[in-house]
C-alpha positions as a Markdown table, in Angstrom:
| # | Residue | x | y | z |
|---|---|---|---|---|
| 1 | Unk | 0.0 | 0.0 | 0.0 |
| 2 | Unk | 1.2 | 3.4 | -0.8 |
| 3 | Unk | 1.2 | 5.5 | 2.2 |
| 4 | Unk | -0.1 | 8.2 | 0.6 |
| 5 | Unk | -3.3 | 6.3 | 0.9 |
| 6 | Unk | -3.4 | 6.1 | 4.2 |
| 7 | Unk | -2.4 | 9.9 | 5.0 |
| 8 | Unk | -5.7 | 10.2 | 2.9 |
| 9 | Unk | -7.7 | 8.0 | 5.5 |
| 10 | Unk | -6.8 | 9.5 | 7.9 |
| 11 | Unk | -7.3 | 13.0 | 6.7 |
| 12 | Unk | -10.3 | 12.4 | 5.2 |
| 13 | Unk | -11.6 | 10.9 | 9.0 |
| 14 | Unk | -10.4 | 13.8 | 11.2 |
| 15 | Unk | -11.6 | 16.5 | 8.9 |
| 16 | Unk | -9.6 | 19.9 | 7.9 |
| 17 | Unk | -8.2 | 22.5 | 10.6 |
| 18 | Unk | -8.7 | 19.6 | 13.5 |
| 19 | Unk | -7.4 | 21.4 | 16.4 |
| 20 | Unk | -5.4 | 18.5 | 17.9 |
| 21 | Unk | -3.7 | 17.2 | 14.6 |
| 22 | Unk | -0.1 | 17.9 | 16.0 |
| 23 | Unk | -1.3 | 15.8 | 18.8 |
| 24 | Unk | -2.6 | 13.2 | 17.4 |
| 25 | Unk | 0.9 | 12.7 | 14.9 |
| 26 | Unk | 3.1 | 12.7 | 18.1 |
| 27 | Unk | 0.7 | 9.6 | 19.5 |
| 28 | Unk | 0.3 | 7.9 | 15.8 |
| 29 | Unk | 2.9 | 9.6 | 13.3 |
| 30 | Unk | 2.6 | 6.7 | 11.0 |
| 31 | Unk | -1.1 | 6.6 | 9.5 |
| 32 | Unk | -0.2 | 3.0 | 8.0 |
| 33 | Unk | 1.1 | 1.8 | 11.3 |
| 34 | Unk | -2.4 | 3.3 | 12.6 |
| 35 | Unk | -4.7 | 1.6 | 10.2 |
| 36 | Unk | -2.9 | -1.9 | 10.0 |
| 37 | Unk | -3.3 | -1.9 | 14.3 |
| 38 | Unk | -6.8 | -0.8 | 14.2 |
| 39 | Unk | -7.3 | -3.4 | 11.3 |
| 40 | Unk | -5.8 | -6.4 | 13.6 |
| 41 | Unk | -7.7 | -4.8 | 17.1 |
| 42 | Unk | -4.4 | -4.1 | 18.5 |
| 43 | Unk | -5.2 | -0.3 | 19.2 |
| 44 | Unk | -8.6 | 1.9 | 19.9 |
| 45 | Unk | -9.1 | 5.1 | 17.6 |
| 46 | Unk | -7.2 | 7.6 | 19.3 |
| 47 | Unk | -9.1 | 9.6 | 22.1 |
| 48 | Unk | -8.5 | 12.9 | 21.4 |
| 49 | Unk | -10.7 | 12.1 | 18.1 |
| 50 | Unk | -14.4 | 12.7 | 18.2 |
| 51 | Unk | -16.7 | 10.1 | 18.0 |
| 52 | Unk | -17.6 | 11.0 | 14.4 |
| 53 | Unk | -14.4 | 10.9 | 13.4 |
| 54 | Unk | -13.8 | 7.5 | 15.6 |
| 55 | Unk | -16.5 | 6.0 | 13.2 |
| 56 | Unk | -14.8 | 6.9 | 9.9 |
| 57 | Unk | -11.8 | 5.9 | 10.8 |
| 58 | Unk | -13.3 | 2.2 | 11.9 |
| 59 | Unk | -15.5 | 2.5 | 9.1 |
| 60 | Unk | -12.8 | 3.3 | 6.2 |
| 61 | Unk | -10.0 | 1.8 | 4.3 |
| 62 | Unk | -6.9 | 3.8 | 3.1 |
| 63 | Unk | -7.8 | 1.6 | 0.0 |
| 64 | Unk | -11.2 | 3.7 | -0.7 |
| 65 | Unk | -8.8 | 6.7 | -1.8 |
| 66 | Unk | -7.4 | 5.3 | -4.7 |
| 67 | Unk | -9.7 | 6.7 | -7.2 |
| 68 | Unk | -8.7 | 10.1 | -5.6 |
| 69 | Unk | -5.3 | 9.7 | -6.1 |
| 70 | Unk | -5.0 | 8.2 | -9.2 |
| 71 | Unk | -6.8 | 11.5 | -10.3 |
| 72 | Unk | -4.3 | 14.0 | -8.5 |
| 73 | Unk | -1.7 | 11.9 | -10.1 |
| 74 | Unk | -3.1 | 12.0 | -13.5 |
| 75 | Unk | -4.3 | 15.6 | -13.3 |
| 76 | Unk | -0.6 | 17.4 | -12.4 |
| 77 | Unk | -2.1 | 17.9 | -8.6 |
| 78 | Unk | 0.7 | 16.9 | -5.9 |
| 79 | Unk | 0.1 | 15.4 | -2.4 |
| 80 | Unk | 2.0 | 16.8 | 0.7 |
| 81 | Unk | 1.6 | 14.9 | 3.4 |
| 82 | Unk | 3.5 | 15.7 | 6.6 |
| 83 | Unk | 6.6 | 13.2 | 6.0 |
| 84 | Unk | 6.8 | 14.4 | 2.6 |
| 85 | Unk | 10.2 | 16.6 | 2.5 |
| 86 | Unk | 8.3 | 19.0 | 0.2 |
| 87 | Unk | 5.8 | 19.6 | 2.3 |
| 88 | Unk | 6.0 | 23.4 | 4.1 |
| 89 | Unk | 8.2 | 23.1 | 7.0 |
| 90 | Unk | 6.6 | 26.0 | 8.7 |
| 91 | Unk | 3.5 | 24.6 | 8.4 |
| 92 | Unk | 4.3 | 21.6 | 10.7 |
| 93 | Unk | 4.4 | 23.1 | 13.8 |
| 94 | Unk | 1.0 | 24.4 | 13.9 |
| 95 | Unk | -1.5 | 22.7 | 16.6 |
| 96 | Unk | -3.9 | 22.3 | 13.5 |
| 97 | Unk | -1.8 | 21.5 | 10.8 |
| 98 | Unk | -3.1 | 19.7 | 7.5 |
| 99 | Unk | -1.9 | 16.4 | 7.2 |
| 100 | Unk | -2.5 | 15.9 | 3.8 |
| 101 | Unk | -2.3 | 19.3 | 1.2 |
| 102 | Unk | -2.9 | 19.6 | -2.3 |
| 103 | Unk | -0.7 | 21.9 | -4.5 |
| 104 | Unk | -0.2 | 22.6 | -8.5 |
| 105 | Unk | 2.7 | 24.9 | -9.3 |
| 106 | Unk | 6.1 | 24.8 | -8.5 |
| 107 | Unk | 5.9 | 23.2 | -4.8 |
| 108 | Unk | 9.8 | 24.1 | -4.4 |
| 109 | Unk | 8.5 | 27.1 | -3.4 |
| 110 | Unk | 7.1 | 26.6 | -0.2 |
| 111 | Unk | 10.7 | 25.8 | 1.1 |
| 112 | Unk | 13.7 | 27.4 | 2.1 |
| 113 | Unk | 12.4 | 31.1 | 1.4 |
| 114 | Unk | 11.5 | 34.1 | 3.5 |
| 115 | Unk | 7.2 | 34.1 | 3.6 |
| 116 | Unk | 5.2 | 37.3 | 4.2 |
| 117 | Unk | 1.5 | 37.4 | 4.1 |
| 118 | Unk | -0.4 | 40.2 | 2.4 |
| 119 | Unk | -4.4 | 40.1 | 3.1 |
| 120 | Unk | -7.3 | 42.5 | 3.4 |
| 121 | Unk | -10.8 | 43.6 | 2.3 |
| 122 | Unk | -12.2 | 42.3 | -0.4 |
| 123 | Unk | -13.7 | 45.6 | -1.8 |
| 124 | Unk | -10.7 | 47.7 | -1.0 |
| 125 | Unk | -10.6 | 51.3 | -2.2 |
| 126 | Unk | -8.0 | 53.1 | -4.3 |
| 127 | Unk | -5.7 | 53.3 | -0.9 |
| 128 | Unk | -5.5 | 50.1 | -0.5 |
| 129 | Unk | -4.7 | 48.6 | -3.4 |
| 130 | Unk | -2.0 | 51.2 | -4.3 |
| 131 | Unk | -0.5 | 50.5 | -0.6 |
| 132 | Unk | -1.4 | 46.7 | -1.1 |
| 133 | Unk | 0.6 | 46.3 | -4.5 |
| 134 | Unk | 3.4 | 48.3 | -3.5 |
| 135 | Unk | 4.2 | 47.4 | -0.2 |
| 136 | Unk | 4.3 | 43.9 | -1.6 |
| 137 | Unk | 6.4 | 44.0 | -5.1 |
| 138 | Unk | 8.8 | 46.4 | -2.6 |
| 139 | Unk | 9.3 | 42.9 | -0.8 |
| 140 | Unk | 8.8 | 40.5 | -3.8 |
| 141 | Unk | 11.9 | 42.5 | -5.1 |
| 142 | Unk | 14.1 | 41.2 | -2.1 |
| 143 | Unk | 13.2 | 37.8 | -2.6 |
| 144 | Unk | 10.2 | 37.5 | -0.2 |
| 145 | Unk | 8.1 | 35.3 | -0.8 |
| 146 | Unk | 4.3 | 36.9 | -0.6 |
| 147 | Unk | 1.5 | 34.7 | 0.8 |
| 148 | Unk | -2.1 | 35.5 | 0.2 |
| 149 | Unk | -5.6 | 33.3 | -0.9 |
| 150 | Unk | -5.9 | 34.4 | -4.2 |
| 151 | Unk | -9.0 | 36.0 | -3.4 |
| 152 | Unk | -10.5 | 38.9 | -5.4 |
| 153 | Unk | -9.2 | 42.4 | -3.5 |
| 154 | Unk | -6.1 | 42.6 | -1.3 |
| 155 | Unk | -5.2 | 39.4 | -2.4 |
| 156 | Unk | -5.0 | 39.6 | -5.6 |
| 157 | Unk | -2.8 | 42.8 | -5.1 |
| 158 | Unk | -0.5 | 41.0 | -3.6 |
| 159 | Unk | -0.1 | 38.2 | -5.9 |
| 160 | Unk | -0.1 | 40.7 | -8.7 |
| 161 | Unk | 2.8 | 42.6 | -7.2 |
| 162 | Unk | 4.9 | 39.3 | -6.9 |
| 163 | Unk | 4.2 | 38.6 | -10.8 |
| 164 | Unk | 4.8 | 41.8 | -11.7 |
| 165 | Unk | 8.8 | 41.3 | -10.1 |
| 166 | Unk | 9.0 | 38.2 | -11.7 |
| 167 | Unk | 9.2 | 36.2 | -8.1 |
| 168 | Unk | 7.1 | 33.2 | -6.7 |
| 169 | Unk | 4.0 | 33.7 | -4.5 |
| 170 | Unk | 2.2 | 31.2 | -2.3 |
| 171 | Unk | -1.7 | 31.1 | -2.6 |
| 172 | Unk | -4.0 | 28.9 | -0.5 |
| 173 | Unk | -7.2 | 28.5 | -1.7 |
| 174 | Unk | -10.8 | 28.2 | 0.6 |
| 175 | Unk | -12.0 | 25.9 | -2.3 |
| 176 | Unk | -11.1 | 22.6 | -3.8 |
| 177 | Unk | -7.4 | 22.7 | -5.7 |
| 178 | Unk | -8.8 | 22.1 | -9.2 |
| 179 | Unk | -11.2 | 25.2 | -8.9 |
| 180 | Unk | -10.4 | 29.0 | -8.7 |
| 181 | Unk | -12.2 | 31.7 | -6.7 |
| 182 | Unk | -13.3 | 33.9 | -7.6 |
| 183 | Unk | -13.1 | 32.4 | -11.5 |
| 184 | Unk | -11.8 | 35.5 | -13.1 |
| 185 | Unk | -8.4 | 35.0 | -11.0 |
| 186 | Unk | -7.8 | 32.1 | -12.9 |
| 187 | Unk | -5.7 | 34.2 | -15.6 |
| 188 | Unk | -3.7 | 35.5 | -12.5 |
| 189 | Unk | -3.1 | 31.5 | -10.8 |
| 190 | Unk | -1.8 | 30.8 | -14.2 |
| 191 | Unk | 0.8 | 33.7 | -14.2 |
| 192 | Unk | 1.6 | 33.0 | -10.4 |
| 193 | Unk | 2.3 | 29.4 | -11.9 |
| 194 | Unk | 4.4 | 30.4 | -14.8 |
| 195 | Unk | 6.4 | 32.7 | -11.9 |
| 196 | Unk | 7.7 | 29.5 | -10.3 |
| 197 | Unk | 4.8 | 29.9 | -7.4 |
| 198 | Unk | 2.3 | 27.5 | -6.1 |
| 199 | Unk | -1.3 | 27.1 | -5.2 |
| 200 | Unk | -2.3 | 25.0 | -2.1 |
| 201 | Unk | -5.7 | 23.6 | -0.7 |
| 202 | Unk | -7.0 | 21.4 | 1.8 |
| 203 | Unk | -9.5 | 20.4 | -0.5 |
| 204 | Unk | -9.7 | 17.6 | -3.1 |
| 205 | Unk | -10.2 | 18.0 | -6.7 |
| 206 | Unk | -13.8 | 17.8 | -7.5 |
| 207 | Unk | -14.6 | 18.6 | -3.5 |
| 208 | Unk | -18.7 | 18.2 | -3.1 |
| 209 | Unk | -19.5 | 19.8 | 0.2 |
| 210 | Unk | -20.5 | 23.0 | 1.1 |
| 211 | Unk | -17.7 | 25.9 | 1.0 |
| 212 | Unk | -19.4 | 27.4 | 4.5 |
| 213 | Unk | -16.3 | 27.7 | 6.7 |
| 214 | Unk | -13.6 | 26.6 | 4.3 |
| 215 | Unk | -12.3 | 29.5 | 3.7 |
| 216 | Unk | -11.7 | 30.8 | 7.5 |
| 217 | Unk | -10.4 | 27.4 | 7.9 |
| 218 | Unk | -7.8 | 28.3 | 5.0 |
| 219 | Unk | -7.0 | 32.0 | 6.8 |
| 220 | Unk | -4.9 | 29.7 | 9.1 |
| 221 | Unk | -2.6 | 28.6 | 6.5 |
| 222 | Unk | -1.5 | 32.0 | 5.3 |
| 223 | Unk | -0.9 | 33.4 | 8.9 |
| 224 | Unk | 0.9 | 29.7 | 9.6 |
| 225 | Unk | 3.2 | 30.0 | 6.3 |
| 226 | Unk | 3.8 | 33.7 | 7.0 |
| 227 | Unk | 7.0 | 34.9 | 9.2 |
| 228 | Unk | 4.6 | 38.5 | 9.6 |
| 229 | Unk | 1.2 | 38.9 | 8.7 |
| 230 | Unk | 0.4 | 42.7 | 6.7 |
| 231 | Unk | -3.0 | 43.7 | 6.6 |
| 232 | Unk | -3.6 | 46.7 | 4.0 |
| 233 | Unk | -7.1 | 47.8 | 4.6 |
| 234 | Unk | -10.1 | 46.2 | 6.5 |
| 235 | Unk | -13.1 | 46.6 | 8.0 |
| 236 | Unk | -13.7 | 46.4 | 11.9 |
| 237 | Unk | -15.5 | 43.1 | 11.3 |
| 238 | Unk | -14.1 | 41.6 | 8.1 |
| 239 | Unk | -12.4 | 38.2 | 7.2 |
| 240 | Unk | -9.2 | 39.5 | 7.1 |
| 241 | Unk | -9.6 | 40.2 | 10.8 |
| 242 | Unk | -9.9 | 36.1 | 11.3 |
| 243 | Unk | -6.3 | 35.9 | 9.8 |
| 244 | Unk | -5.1 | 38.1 | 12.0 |
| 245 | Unk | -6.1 | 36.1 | 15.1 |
| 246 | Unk | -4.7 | 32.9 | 13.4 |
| 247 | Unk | -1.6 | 35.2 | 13.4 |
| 248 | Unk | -1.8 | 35.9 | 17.5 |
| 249 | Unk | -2.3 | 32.6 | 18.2 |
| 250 | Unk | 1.1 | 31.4 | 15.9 |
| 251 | Unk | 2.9 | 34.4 | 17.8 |
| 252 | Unk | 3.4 | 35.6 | 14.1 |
| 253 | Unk | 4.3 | 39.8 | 14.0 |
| 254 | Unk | 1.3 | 41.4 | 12.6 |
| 255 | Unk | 1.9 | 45.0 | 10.7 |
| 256 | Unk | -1.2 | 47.2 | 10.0 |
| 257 | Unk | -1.2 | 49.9 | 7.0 |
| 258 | Unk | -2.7 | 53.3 | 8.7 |
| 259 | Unk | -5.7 | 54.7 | 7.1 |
| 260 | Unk | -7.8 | 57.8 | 7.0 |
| 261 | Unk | -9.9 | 58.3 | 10.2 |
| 262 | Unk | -13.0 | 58.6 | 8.0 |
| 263 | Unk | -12.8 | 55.7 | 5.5 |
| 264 | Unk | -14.9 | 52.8 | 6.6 |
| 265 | Unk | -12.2 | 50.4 | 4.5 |
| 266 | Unk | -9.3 | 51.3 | 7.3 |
| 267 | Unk | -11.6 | 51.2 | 10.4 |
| 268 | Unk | -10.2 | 47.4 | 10.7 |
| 269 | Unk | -6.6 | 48.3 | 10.5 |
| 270 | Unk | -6.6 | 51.7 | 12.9 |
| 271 | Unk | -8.1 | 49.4 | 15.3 |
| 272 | Unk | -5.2 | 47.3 | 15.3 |
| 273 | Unk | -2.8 | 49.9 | 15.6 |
| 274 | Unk | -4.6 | 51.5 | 18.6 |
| 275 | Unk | -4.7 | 48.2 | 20.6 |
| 276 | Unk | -1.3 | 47.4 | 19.9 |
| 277 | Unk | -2.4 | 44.3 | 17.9 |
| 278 | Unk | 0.0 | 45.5 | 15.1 |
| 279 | Unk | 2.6 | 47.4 | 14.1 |
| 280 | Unk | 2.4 | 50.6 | 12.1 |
| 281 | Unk | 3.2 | 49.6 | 7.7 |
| 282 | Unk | 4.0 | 52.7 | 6.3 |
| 283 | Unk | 7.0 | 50.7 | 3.7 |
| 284 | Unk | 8.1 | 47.5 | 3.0 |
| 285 | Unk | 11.1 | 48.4 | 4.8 |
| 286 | Unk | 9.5 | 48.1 | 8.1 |
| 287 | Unk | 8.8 | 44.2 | 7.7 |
| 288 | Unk | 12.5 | 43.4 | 6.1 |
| 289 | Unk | 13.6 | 45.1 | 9.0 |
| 290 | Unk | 12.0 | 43.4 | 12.0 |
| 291 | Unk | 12.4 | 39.9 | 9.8 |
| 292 | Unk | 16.3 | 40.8 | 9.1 |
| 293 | Unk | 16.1 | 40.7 | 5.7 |
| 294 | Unk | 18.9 | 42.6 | 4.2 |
| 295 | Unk | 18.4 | 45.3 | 1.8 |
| 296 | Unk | 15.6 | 48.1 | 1.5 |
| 297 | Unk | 12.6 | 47.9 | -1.0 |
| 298 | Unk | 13.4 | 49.5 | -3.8 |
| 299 | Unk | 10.7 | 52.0 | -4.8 |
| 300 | Unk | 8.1 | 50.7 | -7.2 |
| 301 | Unk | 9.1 | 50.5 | -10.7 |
| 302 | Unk | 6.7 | 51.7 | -13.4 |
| 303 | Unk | 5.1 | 49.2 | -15.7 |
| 304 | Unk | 5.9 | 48.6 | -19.0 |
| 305 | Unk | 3.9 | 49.7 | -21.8 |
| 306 | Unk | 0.6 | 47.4 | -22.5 |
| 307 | Unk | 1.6 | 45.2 | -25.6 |
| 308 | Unk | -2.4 | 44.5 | -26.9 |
| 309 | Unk | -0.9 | 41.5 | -28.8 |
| 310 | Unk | 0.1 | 39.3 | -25.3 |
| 311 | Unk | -3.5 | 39.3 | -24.7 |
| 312 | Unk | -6.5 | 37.2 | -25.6 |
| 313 | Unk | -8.9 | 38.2 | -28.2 |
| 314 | Unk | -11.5 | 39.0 | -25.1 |
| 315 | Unk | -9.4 | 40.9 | -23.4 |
| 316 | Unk | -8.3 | 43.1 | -26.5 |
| 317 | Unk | -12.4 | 43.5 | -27.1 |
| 318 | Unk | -12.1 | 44.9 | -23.5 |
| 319 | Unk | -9.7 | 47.1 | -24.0 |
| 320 | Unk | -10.7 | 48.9 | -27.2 |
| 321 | Unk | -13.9 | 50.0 | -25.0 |
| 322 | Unk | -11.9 | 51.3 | -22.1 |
| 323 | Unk | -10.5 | 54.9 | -22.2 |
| 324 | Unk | -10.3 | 57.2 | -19.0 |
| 325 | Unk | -13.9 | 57.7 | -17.9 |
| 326 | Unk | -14.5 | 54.7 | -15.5 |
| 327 | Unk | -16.6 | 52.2 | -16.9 |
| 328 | Unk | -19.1 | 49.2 | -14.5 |
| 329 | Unk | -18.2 | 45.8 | -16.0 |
| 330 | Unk | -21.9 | 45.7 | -17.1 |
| 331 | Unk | -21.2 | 48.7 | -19.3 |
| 332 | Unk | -18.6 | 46.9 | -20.8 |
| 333 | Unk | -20.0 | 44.1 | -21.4 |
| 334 | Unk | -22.6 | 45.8 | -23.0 |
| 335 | Unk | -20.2 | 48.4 | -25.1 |
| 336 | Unk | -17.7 | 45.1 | -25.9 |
| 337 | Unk | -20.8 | 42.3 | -26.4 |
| 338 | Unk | -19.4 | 39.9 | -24.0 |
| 339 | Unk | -21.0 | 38.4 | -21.0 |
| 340 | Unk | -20.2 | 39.0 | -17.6 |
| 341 | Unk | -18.0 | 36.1 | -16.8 |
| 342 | Unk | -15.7 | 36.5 | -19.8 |
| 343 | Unk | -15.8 | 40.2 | -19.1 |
| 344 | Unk | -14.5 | 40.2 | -15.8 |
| 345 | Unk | -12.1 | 37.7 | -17.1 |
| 346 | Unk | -10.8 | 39.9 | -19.7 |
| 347 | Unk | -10.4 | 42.5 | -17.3 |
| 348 | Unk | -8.3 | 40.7 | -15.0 |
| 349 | Unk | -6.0 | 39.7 | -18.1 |
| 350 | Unk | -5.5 | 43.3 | -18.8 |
| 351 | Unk | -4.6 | 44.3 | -15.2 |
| 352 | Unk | -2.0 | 41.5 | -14.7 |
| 353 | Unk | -0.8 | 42.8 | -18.6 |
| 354 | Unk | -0.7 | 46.6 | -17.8 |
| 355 | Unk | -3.8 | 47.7 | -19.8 |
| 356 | Unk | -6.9 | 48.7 | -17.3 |
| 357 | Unk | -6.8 | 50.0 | -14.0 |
| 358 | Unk | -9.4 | 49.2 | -11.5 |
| 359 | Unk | -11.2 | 52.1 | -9.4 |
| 360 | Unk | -13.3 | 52.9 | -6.6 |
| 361 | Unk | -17.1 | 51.0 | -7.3 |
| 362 | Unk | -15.6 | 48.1 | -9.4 |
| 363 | Unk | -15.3 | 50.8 | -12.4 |
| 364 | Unk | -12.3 | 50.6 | -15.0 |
| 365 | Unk | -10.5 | 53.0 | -16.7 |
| 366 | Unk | -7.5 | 52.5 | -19.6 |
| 367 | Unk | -3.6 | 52.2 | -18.5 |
């Protein structure tokens, strides 16, 4: 049997984010030990397992995963399990660490580099995406390595920034590997791909259940894989905020970008810096520093001029609509005769490429 299989089992039984999986390797850190003594009746399901989980263990063979790893295998999806020397070493410390991950990308990545996550709202303003994108290709450009979930906002900033420097970036997803969320960033997971970066999930190809809690669950994983956690904008009750406790509890430094006083989009942040929860971010110099990274940020390069030709046919459609009165994506769709999904596709192309800029209300201008 390969072991794989039974890291599967046993991951499968005890369910994503379980509090006490550090625990339960130090009692049983061989799964196929585990199953072949449970098997014979020569051990009880561990105790720190609830009685749910008791059952699926007793109830399961490592064997019943085969289809599902036969399909990562086929479909270019690795398997990290916790003996697995690729998998992230700053992930196995964690009380709740995964024991199994899925990743596409380069998984040399999520190794042997310095990891900083970048997260916020997912409706940011002008302000935060400016400070978002900058702060992170400032670190991308001394060979940090920016963590994020791919999500649309903040995230995506981030992810952007490390592209745009030509660096890897580390996303973990809330959703199931094979699937990207929101679906317009799968131009930009491609790019992060093709930049030597990976993409991680808990979650199987093809996973059925319900996404509520999933991606909380995954907030854990970015402040776990991140040396300092940098929040560029939030709310005072926002998602983001969720990461940050993960962040607390991993004793990970958390840095908070100051906002206006009268912006609902920094209310989240200020509140951190007046309770001490963070530090202040006013450049990427103040995380290098207090991480020891040599060097200083270098000040954001300007983009290269937008070549139309690197672009897809939908995206050039976009483009020819766009000039510098912000336009909805419904107006564009309309003006360019696409539908919504490829529109907002196209427009995520063209922002990775250099050609449209994104402004306040989801409107888009020409760049």
């Amino acid at each position: 049997m390969d072991k794989t299989l039974a890291w599967l089992w046993l991951a499968e039984a005890v369910g994503t984010a379980f509090p006490a999986a550090k625990e339960l390797l130090e009692l049983y850190p061989d799964p196929e030990q585990l199953y072949e003594e449970l098997r014979l009746g020569k051990e009880a399901p561990p105790l720190c397992l609830s009685d749910a989980a008791a059952d699926k263990l007793c109830g399961t063979t490592p064997f019943d995963y085969e289809e599902r790893y036969d399909h990562c295998l086929l479909s270019g999806v690795e398997i990290l399990t916790p003996d697995d020397p690729m998998y992230p070493a700053r992930l196995l410390d964690l009380p709740d660490l995964p024991l199994v991950l899925y990743a596409t990308g380069d998984i040399t990545c999520l190794n042997g580099q310095r990891y900083v996550g970048m997260v916020g709202t997912r409706r940011p303003g002008a302000y935060g995406r400016q400070a978002a994108f900058e702060l992170s290709l400032g670190m991308a450009k001394q060979g940090v390595v920016i963590v994020s979930g791919l999500a649309d906002g903040l995230d995506s900033e981030g992810h952007r920034a490390a592209v745009q420097a030509g660096v890897p970036t580390v996303a973990f997803l809330g959703t199931a590997i094979d699937k990207t969320y929101p679906a317009a960033n799968g131009a930009l997971r491609q790019k992060l791909q093709a930049c030597g970066g990976a993409v991680c999930s808990e979650y199987p190809p093809g996973y059925p259940a319900k996404m509520k809690g999933t991606f909380l669950e995954r907030n854990r994983l970015i402040a776990g894989m991140s040396e300092a956690l940098c929040v560029a904008e939030a709310r005072t009750r926002s998602g983001t905020l969720n990461t940050v406790g993960h962040a607390h509890r991993y004793a990970r430094p958390v840095f908070a970008v100051p906002g206006s006083i009268y912006s609902p989009l920094s209310e989240g942040t200020n509140e951190l810096l007046r309770t001490h929860r963070a530090e202040p971010l006013c450049s990427a110099a103040n995380v290098l520093e207090a991480l020891g990274i040599q060097g200083h940020a270098q000040p954001p390069q300007p983009k290269s001029t937008f070549d139309a030709a690197a672009v897809s046919a939908d995206a050039k459609r976009i483009y020819a609509c766009l000039s510098q009165t912000p336009q909805s994506v419904e107006e564009l769709c309309t003006a360019a005769g696409l539908s919504v999904p490829q529109t907002a596709a196209a427009l995520v192309e063209l922002e990775i490429f250099g050609g449209a800029e994104k402004q306040q209300g989801e409107r888009y201008i020409a760049k």
